[in-house]
GUVEX-119401 format. One record per residue (C-alpha): x, y, z; residue in three letters. Coordinates in pm, whole numbers, plus 50000, padded with zeros to 5 digits. Example, Ala and Ser with C-alpha at 12.3 -4.5 7.8 and 13.67 -1.06 7.14 Angstrom:
<sites>
512304955050780ALA
513674989450714SER
</sites>
This chain:
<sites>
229023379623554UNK
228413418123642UNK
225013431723628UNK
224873467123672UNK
221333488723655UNK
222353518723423UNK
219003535623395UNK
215533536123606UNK
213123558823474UNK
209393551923519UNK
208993519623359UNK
212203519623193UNK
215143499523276UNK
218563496523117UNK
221033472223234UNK
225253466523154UNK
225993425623171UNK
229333419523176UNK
230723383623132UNK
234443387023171UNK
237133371022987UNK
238043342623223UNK
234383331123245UNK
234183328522885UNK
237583309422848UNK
235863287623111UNK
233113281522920UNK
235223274522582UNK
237323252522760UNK
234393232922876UNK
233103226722543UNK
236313217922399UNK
236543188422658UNK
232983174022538UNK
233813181922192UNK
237093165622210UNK
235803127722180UNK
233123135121941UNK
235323155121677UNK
237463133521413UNK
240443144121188UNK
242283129820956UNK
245303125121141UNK
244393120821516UNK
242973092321654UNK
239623092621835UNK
239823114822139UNK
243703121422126UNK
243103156521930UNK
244843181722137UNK
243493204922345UNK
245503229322139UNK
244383223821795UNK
240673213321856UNK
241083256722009UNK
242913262021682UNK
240793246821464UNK
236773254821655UNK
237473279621904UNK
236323309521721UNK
232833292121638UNK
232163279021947UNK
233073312722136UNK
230333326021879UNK
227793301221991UNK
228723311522353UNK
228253347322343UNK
224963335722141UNK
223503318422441UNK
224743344322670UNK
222543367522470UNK
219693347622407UNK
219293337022795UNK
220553358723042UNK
218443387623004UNK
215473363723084UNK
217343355123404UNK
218823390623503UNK
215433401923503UNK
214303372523697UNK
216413374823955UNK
215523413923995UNK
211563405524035UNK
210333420823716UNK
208953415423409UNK
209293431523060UNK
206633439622903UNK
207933430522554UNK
210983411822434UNK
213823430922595UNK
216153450422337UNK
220143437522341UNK
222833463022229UNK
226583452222193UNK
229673467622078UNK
229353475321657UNK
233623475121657UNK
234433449821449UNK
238213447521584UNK
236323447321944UNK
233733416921838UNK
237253399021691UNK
238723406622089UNK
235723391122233UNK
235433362022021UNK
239213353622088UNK
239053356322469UNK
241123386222480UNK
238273409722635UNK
235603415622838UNK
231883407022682UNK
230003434122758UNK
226333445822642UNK
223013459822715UNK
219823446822801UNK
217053474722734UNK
213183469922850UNK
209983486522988UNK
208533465323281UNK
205043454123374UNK
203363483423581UNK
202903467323952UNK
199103474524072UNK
196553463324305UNK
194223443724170UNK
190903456324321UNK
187463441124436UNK
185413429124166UNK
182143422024331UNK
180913455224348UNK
180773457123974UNK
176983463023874UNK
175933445623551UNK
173003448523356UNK
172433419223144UNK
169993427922818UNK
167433399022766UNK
165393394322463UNK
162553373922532UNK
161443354022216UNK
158123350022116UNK
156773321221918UNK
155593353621621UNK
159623362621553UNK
160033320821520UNK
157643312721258UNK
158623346721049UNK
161673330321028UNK
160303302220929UNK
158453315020666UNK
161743333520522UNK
162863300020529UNK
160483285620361UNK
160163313320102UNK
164043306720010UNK
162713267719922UNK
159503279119770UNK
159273263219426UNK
157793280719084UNK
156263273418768UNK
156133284818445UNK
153923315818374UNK
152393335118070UNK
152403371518064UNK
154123402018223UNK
156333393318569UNK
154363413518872UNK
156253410919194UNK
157043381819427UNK
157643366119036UNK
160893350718941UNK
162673363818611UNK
165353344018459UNK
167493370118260UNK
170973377518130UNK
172713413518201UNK
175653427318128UNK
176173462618292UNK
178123490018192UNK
179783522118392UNK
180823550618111UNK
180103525617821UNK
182373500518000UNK
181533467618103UNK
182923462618435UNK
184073432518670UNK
181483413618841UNK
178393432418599UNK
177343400518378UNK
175913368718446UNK
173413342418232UNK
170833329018355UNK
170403343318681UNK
166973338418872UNK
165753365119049UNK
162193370319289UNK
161013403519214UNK
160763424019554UNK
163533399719713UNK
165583432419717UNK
168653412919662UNK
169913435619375UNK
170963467819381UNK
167933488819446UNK
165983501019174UNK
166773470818930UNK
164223446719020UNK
161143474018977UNK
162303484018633UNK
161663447018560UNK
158103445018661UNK
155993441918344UNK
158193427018141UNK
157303392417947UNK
160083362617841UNK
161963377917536UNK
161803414717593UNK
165123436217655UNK
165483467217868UNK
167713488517989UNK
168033492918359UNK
169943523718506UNK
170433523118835UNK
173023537819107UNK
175103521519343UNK
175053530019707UNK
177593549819862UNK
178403526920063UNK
178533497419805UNK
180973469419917UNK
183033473619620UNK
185003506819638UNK
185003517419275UNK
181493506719236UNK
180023527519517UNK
177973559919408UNK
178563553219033UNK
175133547118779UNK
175233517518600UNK
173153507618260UNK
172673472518257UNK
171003457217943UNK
168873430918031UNK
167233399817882UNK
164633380718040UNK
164533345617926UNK
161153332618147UNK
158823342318371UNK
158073315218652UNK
154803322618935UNK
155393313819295UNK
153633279519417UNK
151453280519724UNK
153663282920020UNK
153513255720248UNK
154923251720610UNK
154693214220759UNK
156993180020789UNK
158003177320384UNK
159253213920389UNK
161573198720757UNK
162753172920547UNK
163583189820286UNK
165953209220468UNK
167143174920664UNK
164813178820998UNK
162393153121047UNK
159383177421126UNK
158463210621135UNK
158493210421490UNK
161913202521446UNK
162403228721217UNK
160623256821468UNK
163043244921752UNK
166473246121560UNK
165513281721436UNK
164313291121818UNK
167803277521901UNK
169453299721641UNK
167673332621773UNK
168923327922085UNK
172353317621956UNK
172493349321786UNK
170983371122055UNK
173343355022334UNK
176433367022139UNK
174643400022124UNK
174113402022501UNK
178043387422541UNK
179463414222403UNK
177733442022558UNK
177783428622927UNK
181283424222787UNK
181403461222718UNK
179873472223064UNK
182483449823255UNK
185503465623019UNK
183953501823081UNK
184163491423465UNK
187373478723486UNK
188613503023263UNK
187663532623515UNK
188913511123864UNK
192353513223647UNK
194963539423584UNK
198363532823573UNK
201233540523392UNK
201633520023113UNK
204583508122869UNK
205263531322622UNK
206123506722365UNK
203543479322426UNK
200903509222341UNK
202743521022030UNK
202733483021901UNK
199333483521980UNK
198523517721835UNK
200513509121538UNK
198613477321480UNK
195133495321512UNK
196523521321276UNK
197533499021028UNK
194043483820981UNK
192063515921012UNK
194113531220690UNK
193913497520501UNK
190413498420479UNK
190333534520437UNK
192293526620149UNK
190353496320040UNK
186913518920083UNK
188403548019875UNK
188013572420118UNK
189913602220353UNK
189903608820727UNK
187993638720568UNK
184353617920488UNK
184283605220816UNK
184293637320978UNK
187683639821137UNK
191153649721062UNK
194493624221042UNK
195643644521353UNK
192473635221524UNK
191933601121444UNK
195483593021565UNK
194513611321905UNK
191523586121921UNK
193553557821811UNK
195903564422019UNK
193363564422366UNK
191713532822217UNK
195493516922191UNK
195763532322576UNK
192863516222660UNK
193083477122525UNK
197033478622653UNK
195753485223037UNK
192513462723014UNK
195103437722848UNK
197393442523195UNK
194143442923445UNK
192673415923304UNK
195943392723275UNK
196683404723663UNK
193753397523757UNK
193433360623584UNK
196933353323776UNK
196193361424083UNK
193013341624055UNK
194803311923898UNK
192553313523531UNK
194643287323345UNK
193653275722977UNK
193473232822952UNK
195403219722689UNK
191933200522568UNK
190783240122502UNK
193773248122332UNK
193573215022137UNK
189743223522044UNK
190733262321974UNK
193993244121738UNK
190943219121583UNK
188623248021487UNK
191343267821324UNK
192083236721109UNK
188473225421026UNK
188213263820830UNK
190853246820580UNK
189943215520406UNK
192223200020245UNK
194583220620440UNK
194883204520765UNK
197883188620771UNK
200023221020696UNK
197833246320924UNK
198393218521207UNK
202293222921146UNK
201883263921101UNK
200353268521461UNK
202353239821637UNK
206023254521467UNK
204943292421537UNK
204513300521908UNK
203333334621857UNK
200623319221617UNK
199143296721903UNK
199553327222139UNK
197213344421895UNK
194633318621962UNK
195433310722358UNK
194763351822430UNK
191013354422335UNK
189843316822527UNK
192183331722820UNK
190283369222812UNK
186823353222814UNK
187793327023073UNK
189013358523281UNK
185793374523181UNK
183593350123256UNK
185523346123678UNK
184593377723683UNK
181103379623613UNK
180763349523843UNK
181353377724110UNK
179773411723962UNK
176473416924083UNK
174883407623719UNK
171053415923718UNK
168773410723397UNK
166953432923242UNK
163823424522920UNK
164833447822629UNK
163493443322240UNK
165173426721954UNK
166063461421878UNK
167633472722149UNK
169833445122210UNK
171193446021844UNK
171463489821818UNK
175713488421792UNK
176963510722031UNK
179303535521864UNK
182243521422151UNK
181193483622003UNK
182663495721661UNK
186233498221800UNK
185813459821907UNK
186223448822313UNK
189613427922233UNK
191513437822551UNK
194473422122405UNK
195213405922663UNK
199503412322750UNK
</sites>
């Protein structure tokens, strides 16, 4: 075999393999000799098929499942053997001649082709202690607990029958159809639906033009969806709803102790108070993960600047691209209501697709050199999770991850980022730092474009 470098440019590499004629006439002849006691034909007896025929008869295929494996593993190897790495699955061009392929799969020529790729960009991997983190605390008080509580509570609070008009903190049971233009649309009607007055959990306006009313009246609610309504075509548009209220039901007395716990499957209250303690600081812990997440990205992401590979950006650019205009699309809106222009979104895409590609790089360099592996217990529990969101599924989302490696990639990258994340936080000089329940949850406008570093 010949391996000859045909272009070096930056990160670019092209190399011309060429596997001559007599080394592939080698290799047929080879697998002739272990085919020739496993092949039967009418004629021959077992093993005594000539050499001749057995070429005759399965040399073309077999010299096409040669040239296959050539293809399929010596770029791997060339590569190897030259201390790099591609960043992405190296490209393979070969002669398009047919009468040439035909030369090449008869051992009469040469088998020549291409291997194209961008390598990995060699850096140092720098110091990681000097990294300054602030860490945003919330400290929860026992106030925020039993308001949550109480919303709890209110969700289980029962109600009886009442005469007269509905005031609010009432529950109306009515049937409403709504109508955009005189049309009814999708998702507008439902029958006998309860709903608290002042729970704000309708669109808003629709629950005060209700206040007043007694069982058996009709009105007609008009109301406006928000702009930003979830539902695209809904969004911005009045509605007229005609509206029936069936009963009127009164609150009972809100109560807080054991029966409401085991109601809800806790044996006391205290219970109760110390699972929802545990869920505020579930849910403020994630908040506080992802922005000393942020800080250490924004760190790293400064130590760091390299050249990086072209197309391991645009893949990553393309994929950020394709979700941004899908639920532009979805929304029902233009680059135009959120302020910018196509030409400058892609700009910013483009930086943010710069960005994840060389955090990707640092942070895999830097898990290597530290020797972050992933168990196959995680992986196992990251595989289990994954099934679990599919009941009744299991068995086939099982096979889908285990028969697609780039599936269980997918779900090896994030436990491998955060496992890198988490070495190097163990050596940052971390400090904390009491904020409020606001501050810790304001979104950063850099949050919105999500920390995945996608890790290479």
């Amino acid at each position: 075999m010949q391996v000859t470098e045909t272009k070096s440019e930056g990160l670019k590499r092209e190399i011309e393999v060429v596997i001559p004629a007599a080394d592939l006439a080698a290799r047929l002849q080879e697998r002739l000799v272990q085919a020739k006691d496993q092949v039967r034909l009418k004629g021959f007896r077992p093993g005594k098929v000539p050499m001749a025929h057995l070429k005759k008869m399965y040399g073309r295929s077999m010299m096409a499942e040669i040239v296959n494996d050539i293809v399929n593993q010596t770029p791997r190897s060339v590569i190897a053997e030259r201390n790099e790495r591609s960043a992405m699955q190296p490209e393979i061009a070969m002669t398009e001649d047919e009468a040439e392929a035909e030369k090449v799969l008869s051992g009469e020529t040469d088998f020549k082709f291409t291997v194209s790729y961008e390598t990995l960009p060699a850096f140092e991997v720098k110091e990681t202690s000097g990294i300054k983190i602030e860490r945003p605390i919330v400290e929860i008080e026992d106030g925020e607990v039993d308001e949550q509580v109480t919303r709890i509570a209110e969700s289980t609070r029962s109600f009886e029958p009442k005469d007269g008009v509905a005031e609010s903190g009432d529950r109306v049971t009515i049937d409403f159809v709504g109508k955009i233009d005189g049309e009814a649309f999708e998702g507008g009607s439902a029958t006998d639906s309860n709903l608290v007055l002042g729970s704000n959990s309708f669109i808003p306006g629709f629950e005060d033009q209700l206040i007043g009313a007694s069982a058996g009246d009709e009105r007609t609610v008009t109301v406006s969806f928000p702009d930003d309504y979830g539902a695209p075509h809904l969004a911005g548009k009045e509605a007229v709803f005609d509206v029936t209220v069936k009963a009127v039901a009164k609150p009972n007395e809100l109560t807080i102790d054991d029966e409401l716990a085991k109601q809800l499957g806790l044996e006391s209250v205290e219970r109760l108070r110390t699972v929802v303690r545990e869920q505020i600081e579930s849910q403020y812990g994630q908040a506080t993960r992802q922005k000393v997440k942020r800080q250490l990205l924004d760190a790293l992401d400064k130590d760091y600047d390299f050249t990086l590979p072209e197309k391991l950006v645009e893949t990553e650019f393309q994929n950020i691209w394709t979700q941004v205009t899908r639920e532009l699309e979805q929304a029902g809106k233009s680059f135009e209501d959120e302020d910018t222009t196509e030409e400058k979104a892609r700009a910013e895409y483009r930086r943010l697709a710069e960005r994840r590609v060389r955090l990707g790089l640092v942070l895999s360099e830097i898990g290597e050199k530290n020797s972050v592996t992933i168990s196959d217990e995680e992986m196992q529990r990251a595989l289990f999770e994954q099934v679990r969101r599919y009941p009744g599924q299991e068995q086939q989302i099982y096979d889908y991850f285990r028969q697609n490696p780039d599936a269980l990639a997918g779900l090896r990258a994030p436990i491998y980022e955060d496992k890198v994340v988490d070495f190097i936080l163990g050596q940052a000089d971390v400090t904390d730092k009491v904020v409020t329940k606001e501050e810790l949850m304001a979104e950063d406008e850099a949050d919105a474009e999500t920390l995945a570093a996608s890790a290479a």
